[in-house]
N, C-alpha and C positions, 0 to 999 in steps of 0.2 A: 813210724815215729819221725818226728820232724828234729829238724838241728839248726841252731843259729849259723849263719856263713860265716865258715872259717877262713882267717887266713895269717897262717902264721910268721910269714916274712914281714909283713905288716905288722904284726902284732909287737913283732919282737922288736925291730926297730923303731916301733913308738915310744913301746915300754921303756927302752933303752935311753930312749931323749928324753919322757916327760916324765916318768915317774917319782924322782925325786919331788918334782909339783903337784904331785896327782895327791897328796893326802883332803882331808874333806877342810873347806876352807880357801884353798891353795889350787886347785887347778887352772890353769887358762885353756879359755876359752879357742877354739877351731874356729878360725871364719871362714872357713871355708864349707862349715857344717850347717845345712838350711835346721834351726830348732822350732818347732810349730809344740805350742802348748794349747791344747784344747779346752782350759777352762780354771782364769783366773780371774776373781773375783775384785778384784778392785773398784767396780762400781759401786757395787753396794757400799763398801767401806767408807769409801767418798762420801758416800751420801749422809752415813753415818756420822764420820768426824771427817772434814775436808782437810788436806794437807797439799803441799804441793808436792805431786808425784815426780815431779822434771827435776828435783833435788835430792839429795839424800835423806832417808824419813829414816824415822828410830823403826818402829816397829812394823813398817808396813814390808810386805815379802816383794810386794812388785813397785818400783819407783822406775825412773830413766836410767840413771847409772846404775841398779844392780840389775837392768835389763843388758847394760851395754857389759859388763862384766863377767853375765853368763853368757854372752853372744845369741839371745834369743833375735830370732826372725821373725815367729808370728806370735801373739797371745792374743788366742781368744776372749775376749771382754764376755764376762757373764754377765746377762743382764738376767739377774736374778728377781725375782718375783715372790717375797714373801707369802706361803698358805694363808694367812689371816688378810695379810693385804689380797688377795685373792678373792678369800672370802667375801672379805667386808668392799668390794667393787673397786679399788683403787688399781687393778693390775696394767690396764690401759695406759694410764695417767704415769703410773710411776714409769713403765717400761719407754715411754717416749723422754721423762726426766734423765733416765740411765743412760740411755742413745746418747742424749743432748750432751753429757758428762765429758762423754766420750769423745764426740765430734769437739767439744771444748778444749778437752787435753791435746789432742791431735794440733787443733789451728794455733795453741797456743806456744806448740815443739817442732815445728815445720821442716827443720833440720835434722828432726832428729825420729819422728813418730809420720805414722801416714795409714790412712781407713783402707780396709781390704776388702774387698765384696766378690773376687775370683782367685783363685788358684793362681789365675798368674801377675796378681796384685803380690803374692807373695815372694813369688820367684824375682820379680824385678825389683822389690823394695830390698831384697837381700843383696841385688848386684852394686842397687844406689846406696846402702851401707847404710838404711833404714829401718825400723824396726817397725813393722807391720803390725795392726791392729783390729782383723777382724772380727764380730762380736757372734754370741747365741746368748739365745733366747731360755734360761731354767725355769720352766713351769708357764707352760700356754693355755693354761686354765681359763684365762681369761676372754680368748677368741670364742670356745664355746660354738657359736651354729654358724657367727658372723665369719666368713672367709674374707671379707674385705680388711677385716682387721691383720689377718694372715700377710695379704697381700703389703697393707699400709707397711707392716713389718718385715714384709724383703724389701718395698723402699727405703727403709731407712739403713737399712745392710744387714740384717737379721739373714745369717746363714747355717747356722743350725736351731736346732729347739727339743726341748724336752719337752715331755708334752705334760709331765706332774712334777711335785716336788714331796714335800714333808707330807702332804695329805692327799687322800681323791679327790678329784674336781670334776667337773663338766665333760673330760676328754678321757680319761684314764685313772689307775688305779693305782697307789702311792705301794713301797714295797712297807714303808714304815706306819701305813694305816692299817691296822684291822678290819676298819668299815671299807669293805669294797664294792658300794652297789654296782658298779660293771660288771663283775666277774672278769677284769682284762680292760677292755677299753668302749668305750660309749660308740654309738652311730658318729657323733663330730668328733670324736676323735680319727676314725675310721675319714671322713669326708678332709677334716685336717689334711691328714696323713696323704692322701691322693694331692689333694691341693699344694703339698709341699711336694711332692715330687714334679708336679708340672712346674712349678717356678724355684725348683733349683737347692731348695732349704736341705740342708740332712736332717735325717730323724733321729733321734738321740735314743737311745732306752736307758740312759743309767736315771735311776730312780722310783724306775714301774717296777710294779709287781711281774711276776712268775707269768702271770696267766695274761699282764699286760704286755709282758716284753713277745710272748710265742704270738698273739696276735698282733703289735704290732710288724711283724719279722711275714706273715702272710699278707697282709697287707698293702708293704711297703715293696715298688716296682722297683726301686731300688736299695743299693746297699744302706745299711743304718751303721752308727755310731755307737759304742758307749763313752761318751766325752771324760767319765770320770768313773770309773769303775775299775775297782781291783777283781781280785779271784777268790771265791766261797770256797774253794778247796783249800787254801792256805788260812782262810779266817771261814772256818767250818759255821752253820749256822746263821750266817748274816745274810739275810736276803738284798740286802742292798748292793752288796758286791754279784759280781755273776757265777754260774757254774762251769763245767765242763761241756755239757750240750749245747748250754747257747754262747761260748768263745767257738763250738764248731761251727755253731746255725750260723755266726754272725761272717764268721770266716768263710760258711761256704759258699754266702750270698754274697762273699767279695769286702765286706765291711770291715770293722779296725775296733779292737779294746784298748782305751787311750786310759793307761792305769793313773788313778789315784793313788798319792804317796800319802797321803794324813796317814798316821801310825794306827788310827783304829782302822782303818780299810787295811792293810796289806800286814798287822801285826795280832797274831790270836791275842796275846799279853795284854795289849792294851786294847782291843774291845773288849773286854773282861775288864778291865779296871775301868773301863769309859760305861760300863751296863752295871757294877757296882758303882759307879760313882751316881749315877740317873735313879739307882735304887735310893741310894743315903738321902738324896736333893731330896726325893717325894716322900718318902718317909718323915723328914725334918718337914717339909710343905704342911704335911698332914695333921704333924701332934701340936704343931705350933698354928694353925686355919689359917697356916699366908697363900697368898698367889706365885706362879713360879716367878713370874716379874719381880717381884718384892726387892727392893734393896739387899734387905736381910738376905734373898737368898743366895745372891750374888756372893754375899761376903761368907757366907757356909760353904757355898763351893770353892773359894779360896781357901780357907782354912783348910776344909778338907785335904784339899790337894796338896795342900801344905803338908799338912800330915802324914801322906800317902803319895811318897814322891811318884810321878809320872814313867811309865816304863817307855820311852823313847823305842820306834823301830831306828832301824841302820839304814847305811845304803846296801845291803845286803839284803835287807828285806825287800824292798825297789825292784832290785835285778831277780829274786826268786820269783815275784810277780811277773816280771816279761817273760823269765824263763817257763814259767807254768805256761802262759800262752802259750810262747812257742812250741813248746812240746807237746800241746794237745792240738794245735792249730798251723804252725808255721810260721816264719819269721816275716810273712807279709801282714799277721794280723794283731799286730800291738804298736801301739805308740804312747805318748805321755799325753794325759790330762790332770795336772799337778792339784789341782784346786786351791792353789796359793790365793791367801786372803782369804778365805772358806773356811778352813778347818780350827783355824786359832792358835793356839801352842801346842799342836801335835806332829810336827812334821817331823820326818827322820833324821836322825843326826849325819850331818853332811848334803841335805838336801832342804835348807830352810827357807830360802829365798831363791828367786828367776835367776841371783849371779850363781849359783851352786849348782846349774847345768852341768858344765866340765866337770866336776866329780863323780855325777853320773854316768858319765861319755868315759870318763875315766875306769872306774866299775867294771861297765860292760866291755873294755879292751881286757881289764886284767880280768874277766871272765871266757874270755875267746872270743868277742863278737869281731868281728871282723870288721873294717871299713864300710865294706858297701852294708852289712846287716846294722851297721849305726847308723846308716842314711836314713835307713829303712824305719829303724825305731824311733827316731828323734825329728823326724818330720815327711819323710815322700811317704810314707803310706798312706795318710791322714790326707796327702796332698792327692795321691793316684784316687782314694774314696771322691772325695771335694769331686775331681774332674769330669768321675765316671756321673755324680750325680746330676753336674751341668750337662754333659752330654745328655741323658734321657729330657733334661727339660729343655733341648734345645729342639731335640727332635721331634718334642711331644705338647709344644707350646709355642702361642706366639708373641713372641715379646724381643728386645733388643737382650744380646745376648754377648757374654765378655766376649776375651782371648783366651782362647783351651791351650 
């Protein structure tokens, strides 16, 4: 059995100083603590309603000031790739619009934001009191046989990828599709998958199927990812989050489960209320012949929810998910992938936006984590994976290569 590093003289005398701050809302921030988030959505949302994120926004989870608030280091920019836009050929077009978004926000915060394409683009934006903004890739559906497309997208700084999203595609098999003609993952997902390991990409598995994550895990010469997955033990039945065998596989290949906090991943309560509310939408779809798009059915899921207040996870449920890791895996194999901006009005109370880090840091003190097992959860593991992946493509490819 594994155990988070204790340490209690530490513990006590932090507790001792910040604790009156630490409620949810109220913690400050550690700068001295590297925070690497593996997978915030903010581009898509951009693209959807543009805002200025270098401001304070109403509703958005990630802007500049509640990045500097929670002392975030790095956040991974999703460049997310809608299934239909997939489908329908757009995933090229849009994933270079995403990029673009991004290198825009960056040149346009110069003092304050900066693009990260190594492991130690992170480490030295957090010494320059910069908040780092490396990106991956959700659902590479769209690369398909073409590896030059692969390649085009480590130019542009693409360093992780999933290789599916909502549906099957070209590469892999979705965990939320039933139709899975792979069985697991395709011959290009397979040629993918090599091809990112020579130039450095990590390989993501939150999102595949069962039979796609264990092939990609043989596959893959090096460690993989789950950027944004909680634990199926704690929300029984949901194939989207992971089990206990592959937090071992992933951990014993060296790799990292970067938990998701949306309250339906990490809370049984509300995937139950989030799989009755999906039943009520399709049912109301069906007696009434609307589309799910439909205005109307927008305003049914309001109501509904209205009427059926939302069961919030805590930060309690947060920290049960690292803790499950580590105790089937070790405290080398978890870190955060929040999916802020992704999930909508589901996040856990006390953990809604990038400034409500420190209540997490907070949590896991008044749980026993020890200093160095917070370094460990809240950015170097994520960063030790990132390294080991650059090393095998440095050894194993030829191309200009960071600083390790």
């Amino acid at each position: 059995m594994h155990h988070p590093d204790r340490g209690a003289g530490f513990r006590a005398c932090l507790i001792a100083c910040t604790l009156a701050l630490c409620v949810p809302g109220h913690a400050v921030p550690d700068r001295g603590l590297l925070i690497v988030d593996t997978h915030i959505d903010a581009p898509i949302r951009q693209a959807m309603q543009p805002v200025d994120l270098g401001s304070e926004t109403g509703d958005r989870q990630f802007d500049l000031p509640k990045a500097r608030r929670g002392g975030l280091t790095a956040g991974f920019m999703s460049i997310f790739i809608p299934a239909t836009v997939d489908a329908a050929g757009g995933g090229e077009a849009m994933a270079n619009q995403l990029i673009d978004s991004v290198e825009t926000l960056v040149s346009e915060h110069p003092r304050d934001l900066t693009l990260a394409t190594c492991p130690n683009d992170v480490v030295q934006a957090g010494r320059r009191g910069l908040i780092a903004l490396p990106m991956g890739l959700e659902n590479g559906g769209f690369i398909g046989d073409d590896l030059n497309r692969l390649r085009a997208l480590h130019m542009r700084g693409i360093r992780y990828l999933s290789l599916a999203h909502a549906k099957s595609n070209a590469l892999a098999d979705s965990s939320y599709d039933t139709k899975r003609p792979w069985k697991g993952i395709s011959a290009a997902g397979q040629r993918v998958i090599h091809e990112m390991n020579l130039l450095g990409i990590m390989v993501d598995v939150s999102h595949l199927s069962d039979d796609a994550f264990w092939m990609v895990l043989d596959e893959s010469a090096v460690p993989v990812i789950a950027s944004h997955s909680a634990t199926r033990h704690l929300v029984p039945g949901f194939e989207r989050n992971i089990d206990d065998r592959m937090i071992a596989a992933i951990a014993d290949a060296g790799g990292v489960v970067q938990v998701n906090v949306g309250s339906d991943f990490i809370s049984a309560k509300a995937r139950e209320y989030a799989d009755r509310s999906t039943a009520a939408a399709r049912a109301y779809a069906t007696e009434n012949g609307l589309d799910a798009r439909a205005p109307e059915m927008q305003r049914f899921r309001d109501d509904w929810r209205a009427a059926h207040p939302y069961p919030y996870a805590t930060l309690d449920d947060v920290v049960a998910h690292i803790d499950h890791v580590v105790h089937v895996a070790g405290i080398n194999a978890v870190g955060i992938g929040s999916d802020f901006d992704g999930v909508g009005d589901t996040l856990p109370i006390g953990l809604k936006t990038v400034a409500d880090y420190p209540n997490l840091v907070a949590a896991l003190e008044q749980r026993g984590y020890s200093r160095r097992a917070i370094r460990k959860v809240m950015g170097e593991n994520l960063l030790r994976v990132w390294r080991q992946v650059e090393r095998y493509a440095s050894l194993h490819a030829t191309r200009p290569r960071c600083v390790l």
